[in-house]
Residue, then its C-alpha position, 0 to 999 in steps of 0.5 A: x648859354x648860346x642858343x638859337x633865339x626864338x623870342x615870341x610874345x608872352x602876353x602880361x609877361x611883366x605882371x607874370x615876372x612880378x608875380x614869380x618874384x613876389x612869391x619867392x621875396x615873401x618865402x625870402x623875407x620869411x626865411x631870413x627871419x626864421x634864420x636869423x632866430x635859429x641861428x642866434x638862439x640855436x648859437x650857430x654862426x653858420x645859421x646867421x652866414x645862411x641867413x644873410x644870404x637869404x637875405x642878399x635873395x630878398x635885396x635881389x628880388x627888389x631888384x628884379x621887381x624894380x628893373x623889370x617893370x622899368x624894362x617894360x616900358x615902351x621906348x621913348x625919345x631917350x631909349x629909341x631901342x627900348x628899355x630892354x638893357x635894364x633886365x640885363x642890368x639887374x641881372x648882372x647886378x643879381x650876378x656881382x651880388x652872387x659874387x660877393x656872397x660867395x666870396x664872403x662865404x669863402x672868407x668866412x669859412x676859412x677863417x673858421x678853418x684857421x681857428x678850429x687849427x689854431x685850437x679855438x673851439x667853435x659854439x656847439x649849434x642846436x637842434x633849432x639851427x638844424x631844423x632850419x637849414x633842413x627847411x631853407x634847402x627844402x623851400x629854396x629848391x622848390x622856389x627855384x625848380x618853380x622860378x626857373x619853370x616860369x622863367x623859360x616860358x617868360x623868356x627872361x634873363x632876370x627870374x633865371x639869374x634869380x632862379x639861381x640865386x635861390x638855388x645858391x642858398x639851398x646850396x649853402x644850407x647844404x653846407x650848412x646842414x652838414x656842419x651844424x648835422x656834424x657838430x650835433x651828432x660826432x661832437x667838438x672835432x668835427x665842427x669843423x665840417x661846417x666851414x669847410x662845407x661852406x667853402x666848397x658852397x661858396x666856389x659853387x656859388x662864384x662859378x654861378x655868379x661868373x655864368x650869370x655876368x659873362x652874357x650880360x657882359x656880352x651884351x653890353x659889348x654888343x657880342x653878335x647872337x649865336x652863329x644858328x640864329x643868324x643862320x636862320x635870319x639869313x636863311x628866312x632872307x634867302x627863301x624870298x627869291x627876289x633878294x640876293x647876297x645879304x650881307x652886313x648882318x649885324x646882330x645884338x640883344x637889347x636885354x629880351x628881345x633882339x635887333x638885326x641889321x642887315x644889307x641885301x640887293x635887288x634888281x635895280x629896276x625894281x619900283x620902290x613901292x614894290x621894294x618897300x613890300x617886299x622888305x615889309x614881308x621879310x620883317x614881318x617874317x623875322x619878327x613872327x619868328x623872333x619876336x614881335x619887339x624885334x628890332x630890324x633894319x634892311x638896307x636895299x641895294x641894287x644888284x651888281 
């Protein structure tokens, strides 16, 4: 997840994000629904398991909705660096959320393994439960190639958390069509296909979930942005021939947008109205390449 950042204005990005996220929660809402009466009148257990993941992707898109306009908000007296932290927090919370259905999903599917050994035979699904799965791997796919296509012109971490947690379910309806296709058409033995797949979806969904926490844990911890990026904010420093030896760069994310901070020298005999320009043309420069929220401290010193 390392990349050079590029971070340029999107104008409505909020209302974009809200817009994106409340097509996937009614797709959601209305999935989880018609899951949840396929699995319990197609008698298939794991259509149920599939529907409450479904539903963790509708308590997420709240979520999404919730923090990023909480994001948005310009700063004030309490948050200097802006809201910025607040996407990053829904997206971890999207994380955990991942974590835990997957673990779910894994205990879940391995108890029924040990019962199908044990001799317990497990309830034969119906066509309907089928006919569902089919449509959650259809809708969910579509929902993330869209989720993820808007979430790279918005540049935001929470509709790409989100994007994967659509892709998680059709995922795990995978799994599912698996079991419930296994059962219906090969008989008793070989329902055991449905908990097995769904262990091998839950592993799936954890690795995503740890990929989806650990740069939102970086950025709580204040990880500085990827050596190319600061070689770029070093480089645009250097391209103005009166500055020299920047150093102290210190680099962060505050959720979407970045802050750099940095020490460069000058001649000492410089005036300070000059000084002050001079600095202003290099923030402006950093900002129309990183983002016009940038935030950016230049220290001056004189040369030695």
């Amino acid at each position: 997840m390392n990349r050079c950042f590029r971070m340029k204005t999107v104008p409505n990005r909020e209302k974009e994000i809200f817009k994106v996220t409340w097509i996937g929660s009614i797709v959601n809402f209305l999935l989880l629904v018609f899951k949840f009466v396929a699995g319990i009148v197609g008698h298939s257990a794991a259509m149920v398991a599939d529907a409450v993941h479904s539903l963790s992707d509708f308590v997420t898109d709240i979520v999404v909705i919730v923090f990023v306009r909480i994001s948005g908000k310009p700063e004030d007296e309490g948050h200097r660096y802006g809201h910025g932290k607040y996407e990053t927090l829904a997206t971890a919370i999207i994380g955990l959320i991942l974590f835990f259905v997957g673990v779910g999903i894994l205990y879940n599917g391995a108890r029924s393994v040990v019962d199908t050994v044990s001799g317990k035979p497990l309830a034969a699904p119906s066509v309907l439960a089928l006919v569902a799965a089919a449509l959650s791997i259809i809708l969910k796919e579509a929902l993330y190639r869209y989720t993820i296509y808007k979430s790279r012109g918005l540049n935001s971490q929470a509709l790409v958390a989100n994007a994967w947690h659509h892709r998680s379910d059709a995922l795990s309806s995978i799994g599912t069509l698996v079991g419930i296709g296994g059962a219906i058409c090969l008989g008793e033995r070989w329902r055991i296909l449905d908990p097995l797949a769904a262990i091998v979806v839950s592993i799936f969904i954890m690795k995503v979930a740890f990929q989806l926490l650990k740069p939102c844990v970086d950025e709580l911890l204040e990880r500085s942005l990827p050596a190319e990026t600061e070689k770029r904010i070093l480089s645009i420093i250097l391209s103005y021939p009166e500055v020299s030896s920047p150093h102290h760069l210190r680099t962060r994310r505050i959720g979407n947008h970045i802050a750099i901070e940095v020490h460069i020298r000058m001649d000492g005999n410089t005036p300070l109205v000059e000084a002050h320009s001079l600095a202003s043309k290099i923030e402006k420069q950093l900002k129309e390449e990183f983002g016009a929220d940038t935030h950016i401290g230049i220290h001056m010193e004189p040369q030695k």
